[in-house]
C-alpha positions as CSV (number, residue, x, y, z in Angstrom):
1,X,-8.2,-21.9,-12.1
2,X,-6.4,-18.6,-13.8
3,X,-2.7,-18.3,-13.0
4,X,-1.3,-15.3,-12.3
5,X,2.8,-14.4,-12.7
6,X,4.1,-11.6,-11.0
7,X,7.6,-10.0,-11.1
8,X,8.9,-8.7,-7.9
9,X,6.3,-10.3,-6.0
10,X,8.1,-9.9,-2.6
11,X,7.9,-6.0,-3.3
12,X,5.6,-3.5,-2.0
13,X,2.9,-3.7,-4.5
14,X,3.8,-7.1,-4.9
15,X,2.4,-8.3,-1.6
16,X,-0.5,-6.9,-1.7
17,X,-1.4,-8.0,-5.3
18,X,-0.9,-11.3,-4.4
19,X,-3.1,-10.7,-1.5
20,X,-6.4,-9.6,-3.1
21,X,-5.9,-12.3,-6.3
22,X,-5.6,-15.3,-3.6
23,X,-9.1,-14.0,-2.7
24,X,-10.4,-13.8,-6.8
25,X,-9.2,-17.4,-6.6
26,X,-6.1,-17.0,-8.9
27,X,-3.1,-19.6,-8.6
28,X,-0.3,-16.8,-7.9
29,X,3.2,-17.4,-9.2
30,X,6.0,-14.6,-8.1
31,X,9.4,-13.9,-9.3
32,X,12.0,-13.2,-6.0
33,X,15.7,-13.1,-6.2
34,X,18.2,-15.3,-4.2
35,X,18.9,-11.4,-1.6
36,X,15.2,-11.1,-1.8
37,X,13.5,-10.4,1.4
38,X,10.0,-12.2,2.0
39,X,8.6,-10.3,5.2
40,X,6.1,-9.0,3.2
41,X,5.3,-12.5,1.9
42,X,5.6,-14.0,4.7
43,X,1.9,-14.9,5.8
44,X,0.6,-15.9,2.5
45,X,4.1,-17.7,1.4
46,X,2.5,-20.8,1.6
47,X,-0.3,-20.0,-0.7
48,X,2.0,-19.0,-3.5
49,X,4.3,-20.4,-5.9
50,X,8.0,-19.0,-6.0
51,X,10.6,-19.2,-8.4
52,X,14.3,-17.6,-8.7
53,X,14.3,-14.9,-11.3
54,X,16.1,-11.5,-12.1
55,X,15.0,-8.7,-14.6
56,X,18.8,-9.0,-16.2
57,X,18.9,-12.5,-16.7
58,X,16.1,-13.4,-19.9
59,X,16.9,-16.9,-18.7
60,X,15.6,-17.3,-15.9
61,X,12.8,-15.1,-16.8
62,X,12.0,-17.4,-19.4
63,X,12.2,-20.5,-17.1
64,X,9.6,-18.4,-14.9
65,X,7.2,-18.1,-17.7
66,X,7.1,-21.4,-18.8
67,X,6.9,-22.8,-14.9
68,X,3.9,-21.1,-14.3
69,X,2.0,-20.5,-17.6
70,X,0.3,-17.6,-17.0
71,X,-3.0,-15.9,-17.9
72,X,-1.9,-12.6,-16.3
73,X,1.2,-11.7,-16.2
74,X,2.3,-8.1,-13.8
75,X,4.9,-6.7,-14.2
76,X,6.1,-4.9,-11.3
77,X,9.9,-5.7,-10.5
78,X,11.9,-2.5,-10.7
79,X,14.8,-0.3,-9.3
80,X,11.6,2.3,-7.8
81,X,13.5,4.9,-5.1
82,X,13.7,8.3,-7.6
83,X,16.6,9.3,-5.6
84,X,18.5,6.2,-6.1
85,X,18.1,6.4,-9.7
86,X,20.4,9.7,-9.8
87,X,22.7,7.6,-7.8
88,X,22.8,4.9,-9.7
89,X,21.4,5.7,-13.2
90,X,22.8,2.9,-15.5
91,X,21.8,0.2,-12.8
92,X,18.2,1.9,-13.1
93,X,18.2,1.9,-17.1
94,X,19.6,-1.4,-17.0
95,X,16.9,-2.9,-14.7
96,X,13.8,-1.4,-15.8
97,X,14.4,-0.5,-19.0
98,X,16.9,-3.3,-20.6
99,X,15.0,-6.0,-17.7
100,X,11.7,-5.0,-19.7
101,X,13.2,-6.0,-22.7
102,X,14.5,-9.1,-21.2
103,X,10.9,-9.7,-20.0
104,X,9.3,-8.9,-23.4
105,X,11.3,-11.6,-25.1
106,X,11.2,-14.2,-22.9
107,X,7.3,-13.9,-23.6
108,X,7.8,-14.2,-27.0
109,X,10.0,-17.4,-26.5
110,X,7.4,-19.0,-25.1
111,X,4.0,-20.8,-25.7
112,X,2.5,-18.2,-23.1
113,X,0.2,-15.6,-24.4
114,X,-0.8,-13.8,-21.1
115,X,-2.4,-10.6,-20.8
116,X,0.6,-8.2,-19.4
117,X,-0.1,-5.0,-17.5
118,X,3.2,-3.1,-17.3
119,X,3.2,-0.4,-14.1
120,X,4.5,2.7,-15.5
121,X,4.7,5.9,-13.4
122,X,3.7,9.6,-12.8
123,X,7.3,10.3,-12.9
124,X,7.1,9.9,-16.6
125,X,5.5,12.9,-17.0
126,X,7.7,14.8,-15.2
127,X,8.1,18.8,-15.6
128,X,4.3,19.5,-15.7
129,X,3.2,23.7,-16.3
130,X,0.1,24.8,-13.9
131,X,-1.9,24.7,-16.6
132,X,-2.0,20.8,-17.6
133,X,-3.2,19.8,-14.8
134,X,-5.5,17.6,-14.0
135,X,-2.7,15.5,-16.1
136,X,-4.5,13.0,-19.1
137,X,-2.5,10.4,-20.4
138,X,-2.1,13.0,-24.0
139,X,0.0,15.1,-21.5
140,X,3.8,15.2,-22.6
141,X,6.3,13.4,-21.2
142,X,8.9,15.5,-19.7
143,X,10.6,12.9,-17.3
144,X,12.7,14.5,-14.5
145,X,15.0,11.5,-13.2
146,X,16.8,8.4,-14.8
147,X,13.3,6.7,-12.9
148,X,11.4,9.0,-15.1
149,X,13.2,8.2,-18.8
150,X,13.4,4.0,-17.5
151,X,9.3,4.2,-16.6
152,X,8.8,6.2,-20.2
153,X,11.2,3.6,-21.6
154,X,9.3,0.5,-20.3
155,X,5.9,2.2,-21.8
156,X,7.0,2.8,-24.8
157,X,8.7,-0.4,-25.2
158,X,5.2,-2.1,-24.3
159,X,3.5,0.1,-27.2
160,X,6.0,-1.7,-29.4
161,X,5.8,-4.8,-28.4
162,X,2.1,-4.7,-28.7
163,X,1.8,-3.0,-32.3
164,X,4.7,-5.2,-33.6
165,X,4.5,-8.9,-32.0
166,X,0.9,-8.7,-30.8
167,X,1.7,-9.0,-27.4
168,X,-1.3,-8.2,-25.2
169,X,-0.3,-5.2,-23.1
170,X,-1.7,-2.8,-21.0
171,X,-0.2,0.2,-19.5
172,X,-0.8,1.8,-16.3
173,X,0.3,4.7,-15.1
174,X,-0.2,4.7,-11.5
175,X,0.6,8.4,-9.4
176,X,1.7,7.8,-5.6
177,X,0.6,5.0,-4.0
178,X,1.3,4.1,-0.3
179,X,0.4,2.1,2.6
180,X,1.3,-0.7,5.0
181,X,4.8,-2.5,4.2
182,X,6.0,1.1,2.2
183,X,9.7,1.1,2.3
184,X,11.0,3.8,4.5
185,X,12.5,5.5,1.7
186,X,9.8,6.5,0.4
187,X,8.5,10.3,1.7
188,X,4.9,9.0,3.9
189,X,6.4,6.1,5.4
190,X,10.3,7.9,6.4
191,X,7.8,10.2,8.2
192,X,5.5,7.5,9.7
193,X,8.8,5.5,10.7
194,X,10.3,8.7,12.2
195,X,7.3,9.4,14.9
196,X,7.1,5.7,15.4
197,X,10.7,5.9,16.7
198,X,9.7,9.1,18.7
199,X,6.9,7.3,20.2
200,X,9.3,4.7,21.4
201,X,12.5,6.6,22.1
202,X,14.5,4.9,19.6
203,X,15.4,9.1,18.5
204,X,15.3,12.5,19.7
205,X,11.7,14.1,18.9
206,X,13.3,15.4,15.6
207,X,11.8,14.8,12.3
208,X,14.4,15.6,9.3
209,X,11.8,16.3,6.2
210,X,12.9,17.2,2.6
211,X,10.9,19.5,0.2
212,X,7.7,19.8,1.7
213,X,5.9,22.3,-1.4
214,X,5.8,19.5,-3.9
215,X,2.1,18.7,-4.7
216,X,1.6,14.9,-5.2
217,X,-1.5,12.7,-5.8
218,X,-1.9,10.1,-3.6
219,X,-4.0,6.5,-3.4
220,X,-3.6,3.8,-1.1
221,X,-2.1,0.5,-2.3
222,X,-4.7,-2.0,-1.7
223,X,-6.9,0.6,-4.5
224,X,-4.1,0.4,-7.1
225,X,-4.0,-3.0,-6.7
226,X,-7.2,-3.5,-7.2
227,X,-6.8,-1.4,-9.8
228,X,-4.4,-3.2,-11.7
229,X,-6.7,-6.3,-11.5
230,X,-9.5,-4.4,-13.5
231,X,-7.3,-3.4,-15.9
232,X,-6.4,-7.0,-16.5
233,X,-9.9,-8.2,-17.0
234,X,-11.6,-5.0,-18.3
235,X,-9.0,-2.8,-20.4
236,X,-7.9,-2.6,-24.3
237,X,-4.7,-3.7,-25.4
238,X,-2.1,-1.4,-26.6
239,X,-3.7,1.4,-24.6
240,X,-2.5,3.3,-21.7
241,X,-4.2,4.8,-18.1
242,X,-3.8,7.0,-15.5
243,X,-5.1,5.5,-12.1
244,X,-5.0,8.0,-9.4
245,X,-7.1,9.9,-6.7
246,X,-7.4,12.9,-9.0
247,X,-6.2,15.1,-5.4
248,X,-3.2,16.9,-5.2
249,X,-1.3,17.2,-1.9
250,X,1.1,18.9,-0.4
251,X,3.9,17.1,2.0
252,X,3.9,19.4,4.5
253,X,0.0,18.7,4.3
254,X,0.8,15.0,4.7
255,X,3.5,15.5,7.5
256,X,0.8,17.7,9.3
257,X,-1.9,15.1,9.0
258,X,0.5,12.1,10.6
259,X,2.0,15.0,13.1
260,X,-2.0,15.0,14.1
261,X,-2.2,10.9,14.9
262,X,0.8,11.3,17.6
263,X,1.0,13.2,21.1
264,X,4.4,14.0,20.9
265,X,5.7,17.3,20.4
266,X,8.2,16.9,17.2
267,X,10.6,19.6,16.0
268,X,10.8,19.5,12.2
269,X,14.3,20.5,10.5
270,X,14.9,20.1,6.4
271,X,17.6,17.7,5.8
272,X,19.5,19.4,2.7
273,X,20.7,15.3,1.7
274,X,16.6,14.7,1.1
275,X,16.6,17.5,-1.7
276,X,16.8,15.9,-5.2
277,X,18.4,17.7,-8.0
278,X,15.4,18.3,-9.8
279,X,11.8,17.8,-8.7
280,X,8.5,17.6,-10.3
281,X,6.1,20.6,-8.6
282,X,3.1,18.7,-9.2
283,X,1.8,15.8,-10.0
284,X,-2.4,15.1,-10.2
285,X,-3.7,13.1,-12.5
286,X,-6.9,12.9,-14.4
287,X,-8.1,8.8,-14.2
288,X,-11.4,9.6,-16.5
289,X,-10.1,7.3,-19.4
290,X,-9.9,4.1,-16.8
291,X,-12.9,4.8,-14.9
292,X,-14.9,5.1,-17.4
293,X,-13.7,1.5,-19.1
294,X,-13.8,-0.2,-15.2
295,X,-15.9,2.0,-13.3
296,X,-12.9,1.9,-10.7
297,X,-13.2,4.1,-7.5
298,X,-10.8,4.5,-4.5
299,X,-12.4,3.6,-2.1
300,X,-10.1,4.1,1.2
301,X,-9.7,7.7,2.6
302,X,-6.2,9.5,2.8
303,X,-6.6,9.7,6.5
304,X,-6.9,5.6,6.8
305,X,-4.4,5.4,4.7
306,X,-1.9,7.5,7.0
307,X,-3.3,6.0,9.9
308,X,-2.8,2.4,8.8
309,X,0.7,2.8,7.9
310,X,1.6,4.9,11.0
311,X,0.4,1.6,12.9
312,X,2.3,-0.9,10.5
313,X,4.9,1.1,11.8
314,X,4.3,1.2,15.2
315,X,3.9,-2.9,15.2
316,X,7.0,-3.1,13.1
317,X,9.4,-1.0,15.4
C-alpha cells in the first residue's frame, strides 16, 4: 500500500485530499497542530493517521516524515487568507515561506524520498495587463500581497531544492478553488454563509460584499484535488503547472448566481473593511501544459459548485 503525508490535513484542501486518496487505496498520514480543528476530519478521522506537527518547528516535521515514510508527500499547510497576510506579513513569510524551508530539510534529513507536490498559487502572479491573459506559467510574477511573494517564495524554493539536492518536486499553481467546508473568509463562502443566515434569521437580509469587478478563475475543490493526485503520479519533476477552469468570473457574477439559489430579497451594501490595499484585476489561467501531461478535466459545473456549498452552509448553520 502507498503512503501518503499531508501537511495541514485538517485544512480545506486537506480534507478533501484525504478523501479521494482513502478511495485510490493510499494509507493517509496528516500533519495537525495541538489548536487544530478536525470538523472537517471528522468522518474519516478514523481512517487516517495523525501526528503533531507545525511548519516552524523542522523537528517535529522531521518526526512526521520518518513516522509515516511517505511515497507522496503534499504540501498544503499554509497561512492562506490574502487579507490576513497584510495584517500579519512576517507571520505569513515565516509560515509559508521559512515553514517550506523547514519542510525541505527535514526531507533531506531523512531516508524518505517521496514525490512532493508543493501548492503554489494564482496570487503569485499578481499585477497581470489585459493582454497576458489566458495566464501560462512563462507569465511574470508580479505578486500583489505578502501571500503573493510567500507562494512565489515557496516555488522558487522547490525549483532549488529540486536542481540542487534532487529532491522530487512538482509545482502547482492552482487559481481559486472552492467548495464544501471553505472558510467563511474566503469571498464565495462569506456570501454563501451570509444568505444562509438570512434564510434562518440569524441577520437582517443584508449582505456586506467587497470589490465585486475583480475577475477570478474558479474550480471546485474536489477537481483540484484530484488534480493534485495526477500531478503526483503523471507529472515531471522540477516543473511547474497551472490547474484552473480556464473561465474568468466576476464576483458580482458569483454573488448574483448564489442571490439566484435563495427566495429572499437581500439588500447588498460594500463594506469599505473587505477592500484590500491592492488587488489583482484578473486572474484566468491557461492549464494547457498540465492537461496535456494528465489529460485532467474539471469535471463539476460552477453552478454545483455554488449550490453545494450554499447547502454545506445551510446544514452547518
Amino acid at each position: 500500500m502507498k503512503r501518503a503525508l499531508i501537511t495541514g490535513i485538517s485544512g480545506f484542501v486537506g480534507s478533501h485530499l484525504a478523501e479521494l486518496l482513502l478511495t485510490k487505496g493510499v494509507e493517509v498520514h496528516g500533519t495537525i497542530r495541538w489548536r487544530s480543528k478536525l470538523d472537517n476530519i471528522i468522518a474519516i478521522k478514523d481512517k487516517l493517521k495523525l501526528v503533531d506537527a507545525d511548519m516552524r518547528d523542522g523537528h517535529s516535521l522531521l518526526k512526521a516524515i520518518e513516522e509515516s515514510s511517505p511515497d507522496y508527500l503534499f504540501h498544503l499547510a499554509s497561512q492562506s487568507f490574502v487579507p490576513m497576510s497584510w495584517r500579519a506579513p512576517a507571520d505569513t513569510i515565516d509560515t509559508n515561506a521559512i515553514g517550506t524551508i523547514h519542510l525541505f530539510e527535514a526531507i533531506r534529513q531523512s531516508n524518505c524520498d517521496p514525490i512532493i507536490q508543493i501548492a503554489g498559487s494564482s496570487e503569485e502572479y499578481g499585477m497581470v495587463y489585459p493582454d497576458e491573459t489566458p495566464i501560462t506559467e512563462l507569465n511574470p510574477l508580479r505578486p500583489l500581497s505578502p501571500y503573493g511573494v510567500s507562494k512565489v517564495t515557496e516555488d522558487m524554493l522547490g525549483c532549488q531544492y529540486h536542481r540542487s539536492y534532487g529532491l522530487k518536486i512538482i509545482v502547482t499553481r492552482a487559481f481559486n478553488h472552492t467548495g464544501p467546508r471553505r472558510g467563511d473568509v474566503f469571498v464565495t463562502s462569506n456570501f454563501s454563509k451570509q444568505i444562509a443566515e438570512i434564510e434562518k434569521a440569524l441577520k437582517e437580509p443584508v449582505m456586506y460584499v467587497g470589490n465585486l469587478n475583480a475577475k477570478r478563475d474558479f474550480s471546485d475543490v474536489r477537481d483540484i484535488v484530484r488534480a493534485y493526485w495526477m500531478a503526483v503520479t503523471k507529472c515531471e519533476y522540477g516543473e511547474v503547472y497551472n490547474i484552473c477552469s480556464e473561465k474568468a468570473r466576476t464576483i458580482q457574477s458569483v454573488l448574483d448566481l448564489l442571490l439566484t439559489m435563495t427566495d429572499k430579497n437581500v439588500e447588498i451594501k460594500q463594506d469599505p473593511s473587505r477592500m484590500r490595499p491592492s488587488d489583482v484585476e484578473i486572474l484566468q489561467g491557461d492549464c494547457s501544459k498540465f492537461r496535456a501531461k494528465t489529460g485532467w478535466q474539471a469535471e463539476i459545473a460552477f453552478e454545483k459548485t455554488m449550490a453545494d456549498l450554499l447547502d454545506w452552509w445551510r446544514r452547518t448553520m
